[in-house]
C-alpha positions as CSV (number, residue, x, y, z in Angstrom):
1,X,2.5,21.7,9.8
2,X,-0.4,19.8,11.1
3,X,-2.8,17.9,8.9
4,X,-6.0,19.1,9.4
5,X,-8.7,17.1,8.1
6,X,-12.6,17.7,7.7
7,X,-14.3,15.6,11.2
8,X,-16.6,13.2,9.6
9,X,-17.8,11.0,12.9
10,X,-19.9,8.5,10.6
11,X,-15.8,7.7,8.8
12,X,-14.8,7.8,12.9
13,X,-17.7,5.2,13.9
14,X,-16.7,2.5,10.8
15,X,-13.4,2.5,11.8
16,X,-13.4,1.9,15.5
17,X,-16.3,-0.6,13.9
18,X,-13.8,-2.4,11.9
19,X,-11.2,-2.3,14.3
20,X,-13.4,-4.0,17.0
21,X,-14.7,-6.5,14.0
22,X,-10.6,-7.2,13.2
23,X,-9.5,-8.1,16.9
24,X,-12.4,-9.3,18.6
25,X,-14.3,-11.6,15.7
26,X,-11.7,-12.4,12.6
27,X,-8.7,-12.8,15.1
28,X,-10.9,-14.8,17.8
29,X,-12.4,-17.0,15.0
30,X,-8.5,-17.4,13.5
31,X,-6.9,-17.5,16.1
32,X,-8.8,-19.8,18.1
33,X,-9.9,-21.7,15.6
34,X,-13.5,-21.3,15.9
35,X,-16.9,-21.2,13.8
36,X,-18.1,-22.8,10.5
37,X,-16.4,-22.0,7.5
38,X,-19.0,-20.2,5.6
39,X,-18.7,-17.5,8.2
40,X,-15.0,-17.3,8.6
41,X,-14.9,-17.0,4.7
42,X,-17.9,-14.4,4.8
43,X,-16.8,-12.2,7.4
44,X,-13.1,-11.2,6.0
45,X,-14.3,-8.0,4.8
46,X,-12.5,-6.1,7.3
47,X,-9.1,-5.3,5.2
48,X,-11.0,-4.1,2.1
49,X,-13.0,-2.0,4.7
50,X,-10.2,-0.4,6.5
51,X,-8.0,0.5,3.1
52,X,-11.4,2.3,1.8
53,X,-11.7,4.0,5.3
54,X,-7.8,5.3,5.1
55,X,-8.4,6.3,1.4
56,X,-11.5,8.1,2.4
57,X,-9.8,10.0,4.7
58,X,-7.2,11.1,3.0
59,X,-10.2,12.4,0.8
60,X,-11.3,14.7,2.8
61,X,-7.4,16.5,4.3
62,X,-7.8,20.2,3.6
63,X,-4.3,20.5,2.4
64,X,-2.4,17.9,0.1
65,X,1.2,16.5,0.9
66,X,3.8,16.1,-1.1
67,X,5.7,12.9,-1.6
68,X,8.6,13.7,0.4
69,X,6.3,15.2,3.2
70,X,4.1,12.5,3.4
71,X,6.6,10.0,3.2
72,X,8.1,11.5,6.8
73,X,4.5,11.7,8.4
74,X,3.5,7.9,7.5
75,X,7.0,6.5,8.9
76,X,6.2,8.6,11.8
77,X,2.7,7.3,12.0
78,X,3.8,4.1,11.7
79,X,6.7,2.8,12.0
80,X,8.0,4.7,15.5
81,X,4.1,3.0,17.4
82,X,5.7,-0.2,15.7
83,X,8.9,-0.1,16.7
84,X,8.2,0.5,20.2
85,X,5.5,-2.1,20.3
86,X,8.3,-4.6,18.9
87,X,10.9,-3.6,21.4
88,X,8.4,-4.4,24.7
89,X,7.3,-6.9,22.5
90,X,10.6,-8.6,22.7
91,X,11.3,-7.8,26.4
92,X,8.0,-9.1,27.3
93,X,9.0,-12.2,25.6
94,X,12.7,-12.7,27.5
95,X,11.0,-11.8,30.6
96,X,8.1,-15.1,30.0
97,X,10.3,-17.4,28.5
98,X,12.1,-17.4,31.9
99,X,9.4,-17.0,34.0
100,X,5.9,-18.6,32.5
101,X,5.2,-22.4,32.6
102,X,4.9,-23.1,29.0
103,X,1.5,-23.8,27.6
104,X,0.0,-26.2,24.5
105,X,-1.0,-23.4,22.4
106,X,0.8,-20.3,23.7
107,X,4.5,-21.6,24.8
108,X,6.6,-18.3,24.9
109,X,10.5,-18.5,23.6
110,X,12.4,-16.0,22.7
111,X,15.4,-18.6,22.4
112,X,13.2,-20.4,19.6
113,X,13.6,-17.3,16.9
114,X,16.2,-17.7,14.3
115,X,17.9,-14.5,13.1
116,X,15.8,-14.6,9.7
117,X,12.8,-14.5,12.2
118,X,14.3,-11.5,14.3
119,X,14.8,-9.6,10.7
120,X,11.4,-10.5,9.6
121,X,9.6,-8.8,12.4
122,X,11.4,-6.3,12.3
123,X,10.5,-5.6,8.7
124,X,6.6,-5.7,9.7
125,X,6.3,-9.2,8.9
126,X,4.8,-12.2,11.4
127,X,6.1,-15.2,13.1
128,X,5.0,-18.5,13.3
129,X,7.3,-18.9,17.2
130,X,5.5,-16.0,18.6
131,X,1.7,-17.4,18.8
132,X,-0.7,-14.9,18.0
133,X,1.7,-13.2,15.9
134,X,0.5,-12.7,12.2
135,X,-1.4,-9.5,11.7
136,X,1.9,-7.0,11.1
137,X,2.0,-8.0,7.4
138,X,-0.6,-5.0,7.5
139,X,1.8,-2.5,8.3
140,X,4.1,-2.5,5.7
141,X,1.4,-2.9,2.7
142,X,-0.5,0.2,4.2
143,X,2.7,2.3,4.5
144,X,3.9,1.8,1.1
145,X,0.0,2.7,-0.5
146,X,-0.1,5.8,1.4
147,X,3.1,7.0,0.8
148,X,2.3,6.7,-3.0
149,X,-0.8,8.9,-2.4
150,X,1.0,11.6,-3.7
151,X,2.6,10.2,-7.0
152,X,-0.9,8.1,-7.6
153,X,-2.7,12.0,-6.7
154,X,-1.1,12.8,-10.2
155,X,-2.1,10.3,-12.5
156,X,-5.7,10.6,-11.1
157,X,-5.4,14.4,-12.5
158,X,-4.9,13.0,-15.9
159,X,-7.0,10.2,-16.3
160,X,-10.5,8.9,-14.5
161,X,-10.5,7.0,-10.5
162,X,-12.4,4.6,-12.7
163,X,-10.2,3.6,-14.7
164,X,-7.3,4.2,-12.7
165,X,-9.0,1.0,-10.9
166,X,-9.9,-0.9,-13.5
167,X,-6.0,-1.4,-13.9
168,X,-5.0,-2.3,-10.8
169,X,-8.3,-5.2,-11.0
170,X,-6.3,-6.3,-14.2
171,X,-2.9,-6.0,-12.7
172,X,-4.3,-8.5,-9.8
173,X,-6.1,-10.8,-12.3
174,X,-3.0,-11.1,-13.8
175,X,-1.3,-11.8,-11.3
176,X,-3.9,-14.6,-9.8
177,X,-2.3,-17.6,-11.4
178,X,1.2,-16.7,-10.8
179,X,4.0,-17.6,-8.7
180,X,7.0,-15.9,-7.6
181,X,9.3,-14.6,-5.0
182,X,7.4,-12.3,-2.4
183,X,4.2,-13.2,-3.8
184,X,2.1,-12.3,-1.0
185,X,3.9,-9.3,-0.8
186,X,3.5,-8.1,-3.9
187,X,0.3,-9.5,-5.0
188,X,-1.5,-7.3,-1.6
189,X,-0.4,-4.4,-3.4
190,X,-2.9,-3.6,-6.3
191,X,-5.8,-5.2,-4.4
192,X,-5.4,-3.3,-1.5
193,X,-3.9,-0.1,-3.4
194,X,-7.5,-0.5,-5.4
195,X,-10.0,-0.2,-2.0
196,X,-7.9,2.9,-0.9
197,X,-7.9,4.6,-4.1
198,X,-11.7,3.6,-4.0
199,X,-11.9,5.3,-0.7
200,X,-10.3,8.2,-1.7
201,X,-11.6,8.9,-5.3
202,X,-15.6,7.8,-4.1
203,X,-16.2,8.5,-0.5
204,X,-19.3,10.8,-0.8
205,X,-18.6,11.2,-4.6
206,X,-20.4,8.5,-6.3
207,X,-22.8,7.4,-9.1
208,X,-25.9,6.3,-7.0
209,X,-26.7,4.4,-10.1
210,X,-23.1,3.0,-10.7
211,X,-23.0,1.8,-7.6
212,X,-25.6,-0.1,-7.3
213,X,-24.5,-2.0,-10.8
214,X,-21.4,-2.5,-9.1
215,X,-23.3,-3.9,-6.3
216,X,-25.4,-6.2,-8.2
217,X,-22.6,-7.8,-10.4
218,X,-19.8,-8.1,-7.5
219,X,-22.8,-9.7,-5.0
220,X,-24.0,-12.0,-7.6
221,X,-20.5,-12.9,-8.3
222,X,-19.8,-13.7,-4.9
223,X,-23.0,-15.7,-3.7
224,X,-22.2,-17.7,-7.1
225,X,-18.3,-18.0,-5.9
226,X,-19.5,-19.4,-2.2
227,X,-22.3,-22.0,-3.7
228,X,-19.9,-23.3,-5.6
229,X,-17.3,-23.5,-3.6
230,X,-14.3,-22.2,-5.7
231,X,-13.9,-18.8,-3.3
232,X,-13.8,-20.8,-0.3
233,X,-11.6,-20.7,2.3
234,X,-11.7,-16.9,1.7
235,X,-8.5,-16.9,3.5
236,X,-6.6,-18.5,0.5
237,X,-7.9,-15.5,-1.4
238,X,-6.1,-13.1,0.8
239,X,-3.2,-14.3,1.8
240,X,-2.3,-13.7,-1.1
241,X,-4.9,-11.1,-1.7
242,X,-6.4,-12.1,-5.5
243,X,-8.7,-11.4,-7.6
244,X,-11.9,-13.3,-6.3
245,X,-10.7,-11.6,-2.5
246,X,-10.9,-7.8,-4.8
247,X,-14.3,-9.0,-6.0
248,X,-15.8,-10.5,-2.7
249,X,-14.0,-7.3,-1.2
250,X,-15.7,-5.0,-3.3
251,X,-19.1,-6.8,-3.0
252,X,-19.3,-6.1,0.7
253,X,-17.6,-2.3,0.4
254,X,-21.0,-1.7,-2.2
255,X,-23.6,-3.3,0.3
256,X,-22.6,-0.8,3.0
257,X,-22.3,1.9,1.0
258,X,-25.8,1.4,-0.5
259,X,-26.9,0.4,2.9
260,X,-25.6,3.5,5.2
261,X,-25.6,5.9,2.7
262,X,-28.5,7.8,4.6
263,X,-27.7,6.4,7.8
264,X,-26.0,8.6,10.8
265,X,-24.1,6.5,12.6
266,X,-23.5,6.8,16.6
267,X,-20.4,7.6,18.0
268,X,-19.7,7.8,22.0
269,X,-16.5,7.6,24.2
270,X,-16.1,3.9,23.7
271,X,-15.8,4.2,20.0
272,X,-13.3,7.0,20.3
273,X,-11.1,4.7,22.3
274,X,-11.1,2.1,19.2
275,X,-11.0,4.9,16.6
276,X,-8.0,7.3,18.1
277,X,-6.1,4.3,19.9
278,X,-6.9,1.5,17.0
279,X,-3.6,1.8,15.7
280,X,-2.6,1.2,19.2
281,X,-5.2,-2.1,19.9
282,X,-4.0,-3.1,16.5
283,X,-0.3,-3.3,17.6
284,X,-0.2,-4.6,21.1
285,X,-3.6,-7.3,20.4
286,X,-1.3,-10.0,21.6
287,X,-1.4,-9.1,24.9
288,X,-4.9,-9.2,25.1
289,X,-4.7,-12.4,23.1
290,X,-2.4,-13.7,26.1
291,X,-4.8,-12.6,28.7
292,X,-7.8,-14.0,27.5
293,X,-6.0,-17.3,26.9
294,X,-4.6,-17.5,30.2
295,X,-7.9,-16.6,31.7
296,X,-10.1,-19.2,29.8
297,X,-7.4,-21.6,29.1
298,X,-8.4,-23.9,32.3
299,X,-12.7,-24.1,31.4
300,X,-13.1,-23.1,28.0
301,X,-12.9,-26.7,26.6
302,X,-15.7,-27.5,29.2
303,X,-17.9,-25.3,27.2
304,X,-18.7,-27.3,23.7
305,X,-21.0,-25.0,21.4
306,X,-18.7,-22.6,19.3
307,X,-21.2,-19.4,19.1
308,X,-20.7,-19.7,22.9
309,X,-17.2,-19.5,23.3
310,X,-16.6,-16.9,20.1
311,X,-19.1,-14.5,22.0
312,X,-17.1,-15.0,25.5
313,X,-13.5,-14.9,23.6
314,X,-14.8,-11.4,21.9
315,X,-16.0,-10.0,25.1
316,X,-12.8,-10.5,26.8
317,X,-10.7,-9.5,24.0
318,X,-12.7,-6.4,24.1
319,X,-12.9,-5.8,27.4
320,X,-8.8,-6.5,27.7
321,X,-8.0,-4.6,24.4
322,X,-9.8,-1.5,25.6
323,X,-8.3,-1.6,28.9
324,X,-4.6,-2.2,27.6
325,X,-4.8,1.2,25.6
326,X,-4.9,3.2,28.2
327,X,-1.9,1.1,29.4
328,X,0.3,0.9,26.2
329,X,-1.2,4.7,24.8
330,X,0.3,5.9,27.9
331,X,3.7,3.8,27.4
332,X,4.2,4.6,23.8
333,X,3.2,9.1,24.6
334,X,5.9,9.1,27.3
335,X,8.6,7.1,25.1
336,X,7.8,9.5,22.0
337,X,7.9,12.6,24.3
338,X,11.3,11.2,25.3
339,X,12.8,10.5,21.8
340,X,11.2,14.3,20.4
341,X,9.1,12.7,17.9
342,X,5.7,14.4,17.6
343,X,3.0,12.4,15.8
344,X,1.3,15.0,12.9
């Protein structure tokens, strides 16, 4: 049975917002190396942002799944895009390690994986030999939270969202100092479990007055964490995802609550292509990534501010991201039509 869930277009416009702010500003500024670190640190908002978006709309599904059922639509969700992105993934990679003049910072090889690096990506994770090729750690974290909606559904019966989060803050402040096997793995978990179950249990169904305490403390905290230096780089925070990232995480998640919670968002045809294809962009961004580089690889160092070159590397990652979905949407419809799998 389809899922059929209540059409909120203001949830449609954040997350085509978030997606564009994942691919064309934090992966442009990473991946190229680019902008002052205050910035990079600031800005890496967009993982707390998209877990709360997911949770939120699982908030508002007119009909709840069990475990069993759910577990069968996220792998179909999921895993069957990502499988077929990895598989022209890899042919794309034979074809260019044969035929593309290698490059300083984007030298294809396919004969450069090990076998522990072929069984990590196909487990979701990255690789440091295919350049541009971190950001499927996501998939993985976000199929094992949803999948627990279910079982997490029924404790939230018997005991309040509230605290219910407030366990999950002190599973990852626990965690914070320690070191072990897996350790990003596992340490993503409860932060990123605690923004969707945020998202689910307090889209639209909030103390106006909590919230804004919430606000206050986890800003304060923050602007006290960047002075001083001891949250910075951010990106130590998430990877793994910590404590100070659930804080700094929660800080921002607050400010736009508070600040759209009157607020109608737009929503046209360009933000339906990052909102029903994001999943998609998400996937194949290395292509675009490729692109780009190729394309600015012989001027770009001629051009010495950074603001410059971050605003022409976004509006080409953009511009080829959006392009590409038609491309790649089309690829992955006729293969799934082939194999009988239909997306619910």
């Amino acid at each position: 049975m389809t899922l059929i869930m209540t059409r909120d277009t203001n949830l449609d416009t954040c997350r085509a917002l978030v997606m564009i702010h994942i691919v064309c500003i934090i992966h442009v500024l990473y991946f190229f190396g680019l902008g002052h670190e205050i910035a990079r640190s600031a800005l890496l908002f967009e993982m707390p942002a998209i877990f709360f978006i997911a949770g939120a709309s699982q908030s508002l599904a007119k009909r709840e799944k069990g475990f069993l059922e759910t577990v069968k639509n996220r792998c179909k969700r999921l895993l069957v895009p990502f499988y077929i992105f990895l598989a022209i993934l890899y042919a794309w990679m034979a074809i260019m390690t044969f035929l593309a003049e290698p490059t300083d910072n984007f030298n294809i090889d396919i004969t450069a994986l090990s076998l522990r690096e072929v069984l990590k990506t196909l487990a979701t994770g990255g690789c440091a030999n295919i350049p541009f090729y971190g950001y499927t750690w996501f998939i993985s974290c976000y199929l094992i939270i949803s999948c627990s909606l279910p079982l997490q559904r029924w404790v939230l019966r018997r005991i309040p969202a509230w605290l219910w989060l407030a366990l999950m803050a002190t599973v990852s402040a626990v965690l914070t100092p320690l070191h072990f096997p897996a350790e990003i793995e596992l340490k993503n978990l409860p932060v990123y479990n605690f923004f969707f179950i945020a998202g689910y249990a307090y889209y639209k169904n909030y103390s106006l007055n909590a919230l804004r305490i919430v606000c206050l403390i986890t800003v304060a905290f923050t602007i006290y964490g960047f002075a001083q230096g001891f949250i910075m780089p951010m990106q130590d925070h998430k990877f793994p995802a910590d404590i100070f990232f659930l804080v700094f995480g929660t800080a921002w998640l607050t400010v736009f609550a508070l600040t759209l919670r009157r607020v109608r968002l737009p929503y046209n045809g360009l933000l339906k292509i990052w909102n029903v294809r994001g999943y998609g962009i998400y996937l194949y961004q290395i292509f675009s990534f490729y692109i780009v580089y190729r394309i600015t690889d012989p001027w770009m160092a001629s051009i010495s501010q950074d603001a410059s070159q971050i605003i022409i590397y976004a509006a080409l990652v953009f511009a080829a991201s959006t392009a590409l979905s038609y491309v790649f949407d089309g690829i992955e419809k006729a293969i799934v039509n082939k194999l009988r799998v239909k997306k619910t």
